[in-house]
N, C-alpha and C positions, 0 to 999 in steps of 0.2 A: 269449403276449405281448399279445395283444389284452385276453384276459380281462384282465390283471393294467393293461392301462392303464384297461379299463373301469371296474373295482373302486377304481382310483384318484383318476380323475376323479368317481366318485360320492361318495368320501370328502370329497374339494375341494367338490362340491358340497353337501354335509351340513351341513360345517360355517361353509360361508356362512349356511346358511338357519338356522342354532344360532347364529352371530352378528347376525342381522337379528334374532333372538326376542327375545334378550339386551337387544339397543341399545332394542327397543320394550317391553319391559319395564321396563325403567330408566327411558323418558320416561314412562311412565306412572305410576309410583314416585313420580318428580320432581311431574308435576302433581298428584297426591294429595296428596303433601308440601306444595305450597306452597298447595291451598287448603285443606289443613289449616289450617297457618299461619295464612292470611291468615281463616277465620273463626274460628280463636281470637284473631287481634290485632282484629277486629271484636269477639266478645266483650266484651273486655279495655277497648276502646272503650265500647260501652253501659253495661257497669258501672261505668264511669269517671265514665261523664255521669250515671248513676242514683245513684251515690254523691255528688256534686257537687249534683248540684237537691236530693236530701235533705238536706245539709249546709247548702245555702242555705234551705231551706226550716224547719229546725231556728234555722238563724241567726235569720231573719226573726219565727218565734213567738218565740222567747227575747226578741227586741229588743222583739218586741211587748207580751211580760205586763212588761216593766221599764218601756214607755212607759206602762201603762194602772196601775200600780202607784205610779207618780210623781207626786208632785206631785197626789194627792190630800189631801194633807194641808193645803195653802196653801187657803184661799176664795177665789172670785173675789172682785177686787177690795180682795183685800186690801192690796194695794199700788198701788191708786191707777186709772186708767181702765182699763175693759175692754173689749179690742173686740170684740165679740161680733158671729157671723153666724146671725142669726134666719131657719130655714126654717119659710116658711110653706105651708100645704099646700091646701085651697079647701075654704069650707063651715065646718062644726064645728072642722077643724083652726086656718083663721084664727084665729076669733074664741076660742076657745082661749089661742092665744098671743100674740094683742094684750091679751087682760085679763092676760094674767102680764105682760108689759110693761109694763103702767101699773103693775106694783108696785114693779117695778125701779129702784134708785137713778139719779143723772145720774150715777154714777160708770161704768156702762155703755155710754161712745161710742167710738169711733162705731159706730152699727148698721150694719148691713151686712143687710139681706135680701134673703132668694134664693125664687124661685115658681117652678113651672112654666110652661113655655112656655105650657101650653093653659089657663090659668088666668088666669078673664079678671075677677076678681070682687076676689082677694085687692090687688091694688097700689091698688084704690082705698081698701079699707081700711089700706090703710099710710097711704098719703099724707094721709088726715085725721086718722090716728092722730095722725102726726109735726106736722099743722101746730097741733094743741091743745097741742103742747106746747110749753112758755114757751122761747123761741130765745134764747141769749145770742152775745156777740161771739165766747166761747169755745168755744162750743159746736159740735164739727163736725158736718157734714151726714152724714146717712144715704144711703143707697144701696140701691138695688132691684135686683137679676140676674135674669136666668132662666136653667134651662136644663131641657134636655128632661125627661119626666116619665118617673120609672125603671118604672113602673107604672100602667094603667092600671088602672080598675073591674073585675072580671071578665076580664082581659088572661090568658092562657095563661103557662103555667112556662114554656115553653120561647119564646117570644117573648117573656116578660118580664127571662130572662137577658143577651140581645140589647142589651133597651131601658135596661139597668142599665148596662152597659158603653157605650154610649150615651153616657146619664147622667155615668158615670164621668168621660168623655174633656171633659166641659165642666167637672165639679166639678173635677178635677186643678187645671188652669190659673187655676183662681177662686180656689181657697182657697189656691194656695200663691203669687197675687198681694195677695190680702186680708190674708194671716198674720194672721188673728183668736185671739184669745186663748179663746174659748171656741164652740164649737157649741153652738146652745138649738135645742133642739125637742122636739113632743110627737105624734109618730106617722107622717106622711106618707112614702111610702117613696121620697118626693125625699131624707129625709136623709139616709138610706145614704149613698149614694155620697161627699154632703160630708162625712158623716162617717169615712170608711174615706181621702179627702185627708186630713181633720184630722190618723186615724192615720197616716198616711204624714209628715206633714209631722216627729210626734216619731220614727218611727222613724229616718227618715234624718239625723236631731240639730239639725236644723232649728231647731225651737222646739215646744214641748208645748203642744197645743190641749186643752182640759180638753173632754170631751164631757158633755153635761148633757140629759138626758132625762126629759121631765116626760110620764108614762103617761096619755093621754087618760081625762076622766071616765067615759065610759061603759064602759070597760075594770073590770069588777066583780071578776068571778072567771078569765078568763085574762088573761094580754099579749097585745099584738097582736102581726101578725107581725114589723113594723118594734120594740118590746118585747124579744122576742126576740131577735132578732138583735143587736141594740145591750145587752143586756142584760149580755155577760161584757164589754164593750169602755169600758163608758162608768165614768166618773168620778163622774160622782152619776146614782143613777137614783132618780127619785122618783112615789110609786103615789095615788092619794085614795082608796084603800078599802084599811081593813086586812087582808081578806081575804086581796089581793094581798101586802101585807106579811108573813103568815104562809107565804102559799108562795114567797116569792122574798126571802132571809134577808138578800141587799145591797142590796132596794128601802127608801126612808126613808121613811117616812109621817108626813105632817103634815098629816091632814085636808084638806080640801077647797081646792086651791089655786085653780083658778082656775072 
């Protein structure tokens, strides 16, 4: 009698300790299960986002080779004033782009020039440029900006990526107050940034800035860096040595500009 309640009470007791297995087996089932789950709907998530920034990023080139493909065919000014935002850059670069300037119709006002902050040489040579030349009632005033310099002489890659975005953050709010009808420049890597508002202003439908890149003289046999970079983006790029025209098939060569 005894045995047979011992044998029983140890049955009772078996199969509790086979039901506590059970119950903790299953919660551990369960939480495998759910963070299964929850890192494939993480997954499911990232690929979501990495699908999306590529498709915005695909969107944005697309918008972009239609901006830079447009409205190449019109010339400035063919329709009447142009307001053109002239980066000037200090040194060779100025005087540079003031001799292209004195070749320039009056149909290109109002000017708008942009310097770097640390450039302490080029606004005096605006400012004499502009008073030589014959002022009418109609004629509106120019304008000088600065903003910071996206590169210095000898500046480090990686402290010059910084100083671009910098740059960037003054040129945004200039050029999409300015809405100039054409970027003119010939090297200084202040243009960048205004030139990369310019393309922003067509990509977002805004209005199409015509970018116009005139390749410094002493530039023979490569581009510069500034060259390069603006080189698939710009609407006219133009070289003074034909060499440069043989290896760069959409540079226009017309001899010695400025």
């Amino acid at each position: 009698m005894y045995l047979s309640n011992y044998f029983s009470k140890t049955r009772g007791g078996g199969n509790a300790i086979q039901m506590n297995d059970i119950a903790s087996i299953a919660k551990k089932k369960h939480r495998l299960f759910l963070s299964k789950t929850a890192s494939v709907a993480a997954m499911m998530l990232l690929l979501g986002f990495v699908f999306a920034l590529f498709l915005t990023a695909l969107l944005f080139l697309l918008r972009l080779y239609l901006v830079v493909i447009s409205g190449s065919n019109q010339p400035p000014g063919a329709r009447g004033h142009v307001a053109v935002l002239v980066v000037a850059g200090s040194g060779g670069h100025t005087t540079e782009i003031m001799r292209l300037m004195e070749s320039l119709p009056a149909a290109y006002t109002p000017r708008h020039y942009v310097i770097a902050d640390t450039d302490r040489m080029s606004e005096e040579k605006i400012v004499t440029f502009e008073s030589s030349k014959p002022q009418s009632h109609s004629d509106l005033q120019f304008t000088i900006s600065r903003i910071p310099r996206s590169r210095e002489v000898h500046q480090s890659w990686s402290s010059s990526v910084v100083s671009t975005l910098t740059a960037l953050s003054y040129s945004l709010p200039l050029v999409f107050r300015l809405r100039p009808d054409m970027v003119l420049c010939n090297g200084p890597g202040t243009c960048v940034p205004l030139c990369v508002a310019g393309l922003l202003l067509g990509i977002l439908g805004m209005k199409k800035v015509q970018i116009v890149y005139v390749e410094s003289i002493c530039r023979v046999q490569t581009l510069s860096l500034t060259g390069r970079i603006l080189y698939p983006v710009s609407d006219y790029f133009f070289v003074q040595w034909s060499s440069l025209r043989d290896k760069y098939p959409k540079a226009v060569f017309l001899g010695r500009i400025v």
